[in-house]
ZADO-1210 file (C-alpha; in nm, 4 decimals, padded with zeros to 6 digits):
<atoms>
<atom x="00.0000" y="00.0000" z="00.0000" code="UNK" pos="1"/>
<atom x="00.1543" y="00.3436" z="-00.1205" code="UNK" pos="2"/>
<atom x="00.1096" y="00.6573" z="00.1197" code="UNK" pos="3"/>
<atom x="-00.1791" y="00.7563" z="-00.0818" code="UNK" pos="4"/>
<atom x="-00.3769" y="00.4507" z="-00.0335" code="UNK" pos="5"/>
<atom x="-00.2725" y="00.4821" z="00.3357" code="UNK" pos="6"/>
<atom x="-00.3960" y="00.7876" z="00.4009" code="UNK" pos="7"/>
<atom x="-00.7051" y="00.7340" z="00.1957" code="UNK" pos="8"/>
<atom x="-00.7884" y="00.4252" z="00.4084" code="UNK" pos="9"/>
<atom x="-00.7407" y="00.6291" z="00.7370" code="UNK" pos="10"/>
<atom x="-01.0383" y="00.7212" z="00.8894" code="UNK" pos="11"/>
<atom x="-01.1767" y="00.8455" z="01.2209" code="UNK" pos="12"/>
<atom x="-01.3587" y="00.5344" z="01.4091" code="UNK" pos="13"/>
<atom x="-01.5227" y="00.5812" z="01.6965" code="UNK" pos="14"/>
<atom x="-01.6827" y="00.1996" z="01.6864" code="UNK" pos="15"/>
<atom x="-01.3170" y="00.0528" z="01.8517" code="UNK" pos="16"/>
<atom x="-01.3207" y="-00.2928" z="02.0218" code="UNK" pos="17"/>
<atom x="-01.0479" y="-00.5472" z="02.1391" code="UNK" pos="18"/>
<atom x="-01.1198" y="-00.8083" z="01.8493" code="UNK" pos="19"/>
<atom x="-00.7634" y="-00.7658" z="01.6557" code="UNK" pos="20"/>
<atom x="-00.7072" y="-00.8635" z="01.2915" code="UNK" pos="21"/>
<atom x="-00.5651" y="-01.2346" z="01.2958" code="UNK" pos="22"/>
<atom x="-00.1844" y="-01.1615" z="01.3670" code="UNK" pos="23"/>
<atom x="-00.1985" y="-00.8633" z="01.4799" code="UNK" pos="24"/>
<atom x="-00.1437" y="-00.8085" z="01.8972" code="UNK" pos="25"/>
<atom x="-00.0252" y="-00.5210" z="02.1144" code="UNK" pos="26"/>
<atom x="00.3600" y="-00.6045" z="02.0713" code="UNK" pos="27"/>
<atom x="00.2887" y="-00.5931" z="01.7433" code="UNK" pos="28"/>
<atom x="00.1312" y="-00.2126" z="01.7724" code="UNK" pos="29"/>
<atom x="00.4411" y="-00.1673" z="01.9905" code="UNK" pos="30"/>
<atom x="00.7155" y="-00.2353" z="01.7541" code="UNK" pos="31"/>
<atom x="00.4323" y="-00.0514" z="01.4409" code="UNK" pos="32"/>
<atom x="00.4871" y="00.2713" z="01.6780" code="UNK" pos="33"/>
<atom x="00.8873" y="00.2082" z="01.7467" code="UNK" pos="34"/>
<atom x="00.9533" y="00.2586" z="01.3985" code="UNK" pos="35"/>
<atom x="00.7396" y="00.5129" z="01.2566" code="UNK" pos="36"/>
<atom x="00.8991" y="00.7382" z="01.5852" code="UNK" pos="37"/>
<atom x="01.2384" y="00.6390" z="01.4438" code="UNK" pos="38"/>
<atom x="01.1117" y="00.7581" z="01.0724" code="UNK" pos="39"/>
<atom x="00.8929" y="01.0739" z="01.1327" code="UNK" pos="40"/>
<atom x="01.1268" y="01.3953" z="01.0677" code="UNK" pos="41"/>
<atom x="01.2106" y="01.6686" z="01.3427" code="UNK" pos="42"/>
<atom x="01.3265" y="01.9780" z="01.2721" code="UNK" pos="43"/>
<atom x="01.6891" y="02.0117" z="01.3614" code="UNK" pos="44"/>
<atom x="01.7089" y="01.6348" z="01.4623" code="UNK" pos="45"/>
<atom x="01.5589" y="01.7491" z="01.7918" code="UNK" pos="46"/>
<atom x="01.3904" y="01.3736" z="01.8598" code="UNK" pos="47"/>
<atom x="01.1270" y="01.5752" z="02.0714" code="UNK" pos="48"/>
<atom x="00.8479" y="01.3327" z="02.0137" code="UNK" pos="49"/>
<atom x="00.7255" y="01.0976" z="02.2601" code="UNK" pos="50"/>
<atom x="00.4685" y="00.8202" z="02.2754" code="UNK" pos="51"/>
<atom x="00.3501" y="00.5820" z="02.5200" code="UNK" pos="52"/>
<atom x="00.2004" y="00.2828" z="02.4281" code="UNK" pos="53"/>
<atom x="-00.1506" y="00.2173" z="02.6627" code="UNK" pos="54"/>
<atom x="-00.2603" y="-00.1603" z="02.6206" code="UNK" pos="55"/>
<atom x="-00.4963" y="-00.4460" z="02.8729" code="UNK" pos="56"/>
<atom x="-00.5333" y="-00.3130" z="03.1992" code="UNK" pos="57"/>
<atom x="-00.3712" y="00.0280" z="03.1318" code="UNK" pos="58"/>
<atom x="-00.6506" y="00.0795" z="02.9138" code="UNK" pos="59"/>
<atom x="-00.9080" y="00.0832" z="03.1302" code="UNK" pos="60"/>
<atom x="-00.7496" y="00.2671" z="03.4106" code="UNK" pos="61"/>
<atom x="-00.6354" y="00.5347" z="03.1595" code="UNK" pos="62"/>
<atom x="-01.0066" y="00.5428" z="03.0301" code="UNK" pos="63"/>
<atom x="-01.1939" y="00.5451" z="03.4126" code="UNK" pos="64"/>
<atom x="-00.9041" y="00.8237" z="03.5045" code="UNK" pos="65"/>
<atom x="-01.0037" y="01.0451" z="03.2229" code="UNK" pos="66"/>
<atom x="-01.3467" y="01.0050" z="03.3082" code="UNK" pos="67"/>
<atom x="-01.2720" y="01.0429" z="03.6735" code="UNK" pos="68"/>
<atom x="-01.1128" y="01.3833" z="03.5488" code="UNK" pos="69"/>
<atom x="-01.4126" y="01.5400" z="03.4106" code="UNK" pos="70"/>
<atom x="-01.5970" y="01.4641" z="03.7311" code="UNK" pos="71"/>
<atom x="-01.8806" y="01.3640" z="03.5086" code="UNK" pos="72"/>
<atom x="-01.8600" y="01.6183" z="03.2408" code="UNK" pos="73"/>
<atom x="-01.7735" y="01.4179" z="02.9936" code="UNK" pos="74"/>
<atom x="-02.0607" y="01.1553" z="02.9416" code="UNK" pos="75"/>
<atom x="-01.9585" y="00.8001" z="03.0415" code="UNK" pos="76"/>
<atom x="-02.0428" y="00.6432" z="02.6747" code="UNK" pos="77"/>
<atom x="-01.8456" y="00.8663" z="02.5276" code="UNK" pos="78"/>
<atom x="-01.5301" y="00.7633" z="02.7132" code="UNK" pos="79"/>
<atom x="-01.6270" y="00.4004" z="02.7694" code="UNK" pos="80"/>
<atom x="-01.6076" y="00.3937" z="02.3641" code="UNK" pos="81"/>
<atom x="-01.2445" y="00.4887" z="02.3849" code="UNK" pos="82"/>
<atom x="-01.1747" y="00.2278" z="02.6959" code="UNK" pos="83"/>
<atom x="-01.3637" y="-00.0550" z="02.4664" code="UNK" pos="84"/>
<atom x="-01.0685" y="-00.0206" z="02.2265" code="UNK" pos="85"/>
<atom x="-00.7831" y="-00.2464" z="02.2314" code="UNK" pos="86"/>
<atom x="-00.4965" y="00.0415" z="02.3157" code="UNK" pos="87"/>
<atom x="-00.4316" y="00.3918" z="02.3516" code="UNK" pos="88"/>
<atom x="-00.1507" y="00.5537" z="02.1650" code="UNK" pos="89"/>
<atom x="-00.0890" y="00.8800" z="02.4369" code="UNK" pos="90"/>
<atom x="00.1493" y="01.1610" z="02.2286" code="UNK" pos="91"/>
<atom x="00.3659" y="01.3876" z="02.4066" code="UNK" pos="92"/>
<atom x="00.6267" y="01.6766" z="02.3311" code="UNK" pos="93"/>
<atom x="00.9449" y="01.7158" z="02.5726" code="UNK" pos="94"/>
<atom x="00.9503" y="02.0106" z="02.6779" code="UNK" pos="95"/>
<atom x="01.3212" y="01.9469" z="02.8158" code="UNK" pos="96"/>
<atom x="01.4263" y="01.9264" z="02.4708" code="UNK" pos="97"/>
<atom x="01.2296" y="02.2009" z="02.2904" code="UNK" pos="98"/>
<atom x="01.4129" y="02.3819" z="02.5519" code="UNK" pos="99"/>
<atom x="01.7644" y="02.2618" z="02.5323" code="UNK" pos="100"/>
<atom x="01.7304" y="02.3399" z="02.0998" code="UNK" pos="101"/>
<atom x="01.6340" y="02.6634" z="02.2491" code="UNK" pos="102"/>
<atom x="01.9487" y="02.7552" z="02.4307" code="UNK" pos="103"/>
<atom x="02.1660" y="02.5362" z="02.2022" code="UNK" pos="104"/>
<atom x="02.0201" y="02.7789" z="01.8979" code="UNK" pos="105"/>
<atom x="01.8910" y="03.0900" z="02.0137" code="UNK" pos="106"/>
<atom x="01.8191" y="03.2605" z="01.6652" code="UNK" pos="107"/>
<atom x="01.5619" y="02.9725" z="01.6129" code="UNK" pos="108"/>
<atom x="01.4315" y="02.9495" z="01.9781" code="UNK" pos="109"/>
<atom x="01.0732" y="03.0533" z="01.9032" code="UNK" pos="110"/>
<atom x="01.0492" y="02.8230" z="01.6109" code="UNK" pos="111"/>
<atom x="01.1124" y="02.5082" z="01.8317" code="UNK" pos="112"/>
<atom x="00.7780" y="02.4447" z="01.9911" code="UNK" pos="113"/>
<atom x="00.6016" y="02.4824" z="01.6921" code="UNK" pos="114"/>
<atom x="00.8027" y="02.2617" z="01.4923" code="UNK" pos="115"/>
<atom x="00.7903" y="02.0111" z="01.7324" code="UNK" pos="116"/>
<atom x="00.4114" y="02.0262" z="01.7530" code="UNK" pos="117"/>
<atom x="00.4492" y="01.9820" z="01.3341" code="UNK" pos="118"/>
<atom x="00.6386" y="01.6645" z="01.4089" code="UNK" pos="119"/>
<atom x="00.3668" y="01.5159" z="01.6537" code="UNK" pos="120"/>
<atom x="00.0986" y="01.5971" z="01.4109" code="UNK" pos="121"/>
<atom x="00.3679" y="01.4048" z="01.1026" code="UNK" pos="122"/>
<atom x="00.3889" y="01.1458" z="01.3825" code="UNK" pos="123"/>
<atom x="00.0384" y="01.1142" z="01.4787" code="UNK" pos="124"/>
<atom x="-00.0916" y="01.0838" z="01.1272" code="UNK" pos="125"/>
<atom x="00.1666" y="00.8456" z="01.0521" code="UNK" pos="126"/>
<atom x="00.0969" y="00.5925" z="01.3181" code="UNK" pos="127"/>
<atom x="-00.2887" y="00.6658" z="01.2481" code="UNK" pos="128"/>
<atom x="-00.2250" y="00.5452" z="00.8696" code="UNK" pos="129"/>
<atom x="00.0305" y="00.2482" z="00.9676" code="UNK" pos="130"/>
<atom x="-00.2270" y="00.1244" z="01.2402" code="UNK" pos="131"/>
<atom x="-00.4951" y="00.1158" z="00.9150" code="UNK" pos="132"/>
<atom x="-00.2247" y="-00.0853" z="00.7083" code="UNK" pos="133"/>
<atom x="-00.2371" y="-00.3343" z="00.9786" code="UNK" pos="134"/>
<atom x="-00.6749" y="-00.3214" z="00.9685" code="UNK" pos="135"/>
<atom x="-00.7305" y="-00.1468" z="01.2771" code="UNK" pos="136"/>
<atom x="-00.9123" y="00.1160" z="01.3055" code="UNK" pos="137"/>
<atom x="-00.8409" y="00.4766" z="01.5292" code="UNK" pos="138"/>
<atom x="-00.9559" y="00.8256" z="01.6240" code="UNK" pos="139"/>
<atom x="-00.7556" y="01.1063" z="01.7393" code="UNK" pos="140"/>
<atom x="-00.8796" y="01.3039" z="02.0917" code="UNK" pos="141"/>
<atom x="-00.7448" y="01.6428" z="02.2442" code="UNK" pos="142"/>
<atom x="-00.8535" y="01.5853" z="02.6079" code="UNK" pos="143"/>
<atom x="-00.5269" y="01.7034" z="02.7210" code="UNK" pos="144"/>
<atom x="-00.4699" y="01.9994" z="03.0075" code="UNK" pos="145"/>
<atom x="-00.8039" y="01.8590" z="03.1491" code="UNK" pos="146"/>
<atom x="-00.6905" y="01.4892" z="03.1997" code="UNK" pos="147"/>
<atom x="-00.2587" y="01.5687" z="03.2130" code="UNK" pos="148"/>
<atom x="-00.2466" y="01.4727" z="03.6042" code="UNK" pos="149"/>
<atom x="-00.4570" y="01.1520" z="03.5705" code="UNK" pos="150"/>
<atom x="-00.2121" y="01.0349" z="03.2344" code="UNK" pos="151"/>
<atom x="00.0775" y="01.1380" z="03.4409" code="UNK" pos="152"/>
<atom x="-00.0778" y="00.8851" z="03.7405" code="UNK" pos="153"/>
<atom x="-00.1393" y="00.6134" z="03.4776" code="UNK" pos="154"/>
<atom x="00.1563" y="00.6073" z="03.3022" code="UNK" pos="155"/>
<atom x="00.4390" y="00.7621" z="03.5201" code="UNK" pos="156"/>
<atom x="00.5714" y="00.9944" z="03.2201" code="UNK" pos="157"/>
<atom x="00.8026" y="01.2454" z="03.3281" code="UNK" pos="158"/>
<atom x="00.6561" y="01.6158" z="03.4045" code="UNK" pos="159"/>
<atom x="00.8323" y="01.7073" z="03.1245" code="UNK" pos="160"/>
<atom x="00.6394" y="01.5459" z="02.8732" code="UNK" pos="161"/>
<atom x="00.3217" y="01.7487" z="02.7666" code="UNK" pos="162"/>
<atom x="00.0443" y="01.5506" z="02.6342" code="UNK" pos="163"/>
<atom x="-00.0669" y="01.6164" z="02.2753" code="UNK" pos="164"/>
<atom x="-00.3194" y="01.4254" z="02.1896" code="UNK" pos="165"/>
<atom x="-00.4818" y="01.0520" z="02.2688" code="UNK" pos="166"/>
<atom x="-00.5376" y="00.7801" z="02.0105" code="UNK" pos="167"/>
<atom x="-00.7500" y="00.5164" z="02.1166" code="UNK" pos="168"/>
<atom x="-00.7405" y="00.1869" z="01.8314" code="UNK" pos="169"/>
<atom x="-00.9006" y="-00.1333" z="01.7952" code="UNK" pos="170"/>
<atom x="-01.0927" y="-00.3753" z="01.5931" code="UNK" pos="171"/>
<atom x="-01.3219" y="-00.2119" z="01.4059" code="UNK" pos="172"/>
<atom x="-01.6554" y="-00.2774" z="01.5157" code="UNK" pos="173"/>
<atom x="-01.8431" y="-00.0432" z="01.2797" code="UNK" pos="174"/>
<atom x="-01.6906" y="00.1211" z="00.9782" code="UNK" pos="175"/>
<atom x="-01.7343" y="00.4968" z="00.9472" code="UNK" pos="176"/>
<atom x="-01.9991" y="00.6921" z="00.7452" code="UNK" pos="177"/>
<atom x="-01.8358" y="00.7650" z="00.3695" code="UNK" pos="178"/>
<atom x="-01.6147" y="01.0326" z="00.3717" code="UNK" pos="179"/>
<atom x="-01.7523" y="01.3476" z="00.2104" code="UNK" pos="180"/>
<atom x="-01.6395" y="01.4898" z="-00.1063" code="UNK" pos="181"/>
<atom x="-01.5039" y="01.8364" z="-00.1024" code="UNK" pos="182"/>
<atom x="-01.3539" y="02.1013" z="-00.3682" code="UNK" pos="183"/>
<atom x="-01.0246" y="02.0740" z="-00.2718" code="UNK" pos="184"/>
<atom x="-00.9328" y="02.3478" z="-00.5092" code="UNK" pos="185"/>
<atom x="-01.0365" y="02.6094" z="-00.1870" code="UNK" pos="186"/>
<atom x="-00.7240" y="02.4753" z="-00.0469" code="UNK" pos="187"/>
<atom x="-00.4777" y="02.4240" z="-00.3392" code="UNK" pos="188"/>
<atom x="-00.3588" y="02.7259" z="-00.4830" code="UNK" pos="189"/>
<atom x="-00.0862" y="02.6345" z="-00.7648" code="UNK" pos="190"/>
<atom x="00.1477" y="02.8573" z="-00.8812" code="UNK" pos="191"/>
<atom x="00.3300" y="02.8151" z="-01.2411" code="UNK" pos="192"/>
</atoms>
């Protein structure tokens, strides 16, 4: 499958459950998510990107903390749809070494965080499109300031790792709607 196809076949699936593709387990997620970190570019060779890996029992106390977090806020379907899915893919930036390009290269200090937030997003999609390769399926959430604490309990990250974004993936229990066509031509400008 060429990047195209990949990307094409990426979707956002909220129907997630724990029923993997034959062959396919959480080691082999783990190793799917070891490499595409290793590929995914960073400006300046910074390696700022960070992910954590949330499988079995994890997953559910990552899921009941979040929900725990928004003391109800947050309706309990919602996030039990996210716990019913086999893992959790949790992104983070370190901040200790946005900060260290920073002082290492102080002409280009304000351009660090946001080129490492355009490397999580290159890394996120990535993973997103290599986890539909293998036929699972994924969505992408942004629960983060709200729920930082209760990760940080879960999965004993370091304080200096700021949470991105949350990718919960699984079997997919019910495929999406179609994806809509749009005039991309609103977007693409070219230029000869």
């Amino acid at each position: 499958m060429g990047i195209k196809d990949s990307l094409a076949a990426r979707r956002t699936v909220y129907a997630l459950n724990r029923d993997l593709p034959q062959g396919v387990d959480g080691d082999r997620v783990v190793a799917l998510v070891r490499d595409v970190t290793e590929l995914v570019p960073d400006a300046f060779n910074m390696h700022s990107q960070r992910a954590v890996v949330v499988l079995g029992e994890a997953q559910d106390r990552l899921w009941d903390a979040v929900f725990d977090a928004f003391g109800g806020k947050v309706a309990r379907e919602k996030v039990d749809g996210f716990k019913a899915a086999a893992g959790t893919v949790l992104y983070f930036i370190d901040d200790d070494v946005v900060s260290s390009m920073q002082g290492q290269f102080p002409r280009y200090a304000e351009n660090f965080p946001v080129w490492a937030q355009q490397s999580n997003g290159m890394l996120q999609i990535s993973v997103w499109s290599a986890l539909r390769e293998l036929g699972l399926g994924a969505n992408l959430q942004h629960y983060n300031l709200v729920i930082d604490d209760a990760v940080r309990e879960v999965t004993g990250v370091p304080a200096s790792w700021r949470l991105v974004a949350q990718m919960p993936f699984g079997g997919i229990a019910a495929q999406p709607d179609p994806k809509p066509a749009e005039d991309v031509d609103l977007r693409v400008k070219v230029v000869r």
